[in-house]
C-alpha positions in Angstrom: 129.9 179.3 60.7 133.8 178.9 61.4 135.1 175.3 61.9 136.3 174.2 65.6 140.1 174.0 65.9 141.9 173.7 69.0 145.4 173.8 69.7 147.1 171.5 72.9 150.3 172.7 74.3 152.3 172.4 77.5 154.1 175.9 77.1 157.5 174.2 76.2 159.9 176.0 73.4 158.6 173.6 71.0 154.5 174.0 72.1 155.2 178.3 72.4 157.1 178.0 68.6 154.4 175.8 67.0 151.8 178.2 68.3 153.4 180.7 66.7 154.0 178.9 63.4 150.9 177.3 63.5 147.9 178.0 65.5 148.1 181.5 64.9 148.3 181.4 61.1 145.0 179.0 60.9 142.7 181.8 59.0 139.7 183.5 61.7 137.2 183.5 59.5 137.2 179.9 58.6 138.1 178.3 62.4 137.1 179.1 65.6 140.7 178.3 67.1 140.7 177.4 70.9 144.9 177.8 72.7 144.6 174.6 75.5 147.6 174.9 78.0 147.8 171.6 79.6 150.3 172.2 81.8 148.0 174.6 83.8 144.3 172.5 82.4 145.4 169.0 83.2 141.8 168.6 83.4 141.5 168.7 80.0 144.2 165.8 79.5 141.5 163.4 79.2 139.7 165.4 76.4 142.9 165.7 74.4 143.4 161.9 74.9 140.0 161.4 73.5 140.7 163.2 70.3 143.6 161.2 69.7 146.7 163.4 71.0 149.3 161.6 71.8 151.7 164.3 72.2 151.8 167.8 72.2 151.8 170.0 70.7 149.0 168.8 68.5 146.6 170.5 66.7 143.3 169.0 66.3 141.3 170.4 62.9 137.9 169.2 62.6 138.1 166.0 65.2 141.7 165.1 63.1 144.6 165.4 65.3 147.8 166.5 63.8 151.0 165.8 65.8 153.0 169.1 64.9 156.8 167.8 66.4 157.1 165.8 69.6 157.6 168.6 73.1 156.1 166.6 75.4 153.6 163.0 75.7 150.5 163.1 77.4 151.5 160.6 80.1 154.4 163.3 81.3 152.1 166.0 82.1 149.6 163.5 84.0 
């Protein structure tokens, strides 16, 4: 069974790059990864809230969030 990870982004140079870099080299077989674009799910705002993004892009890795460099807050894309 793979472990959940789920990337938050707001399609910015910084969020696209880090997706790159990061998100896509996670290894498949051990996470399930999930791409979020909040700048077209602002629905899902209040989820990433409630796993402790702050800013994104963030990955979060097994309910930890890990702030990757600062594109965008959360507030901006409310």
């Amino acid at each position: 069974m793979s472990k959940k990870a789920v990337f938050y982004h707001a399609g910015c140079p910084v969020c696209v790059d880090a997706e790159k870099n990061v998100a896509n080299a996670l290894d498949r077989s051990r996470y399930s990864v999930e791409i979020v674009h909040l700048g077209e799910q602002k629905g899902r705002i209040t989820e990433a809230e409630a796993a402790g993004v702050k800013s994104v892009p963030a990955l979060v890795l097994e309910g930890q969030p890990f702030h990757i460099n600062f594109g965008a807050g959360l507030d901006a894309l409310k």
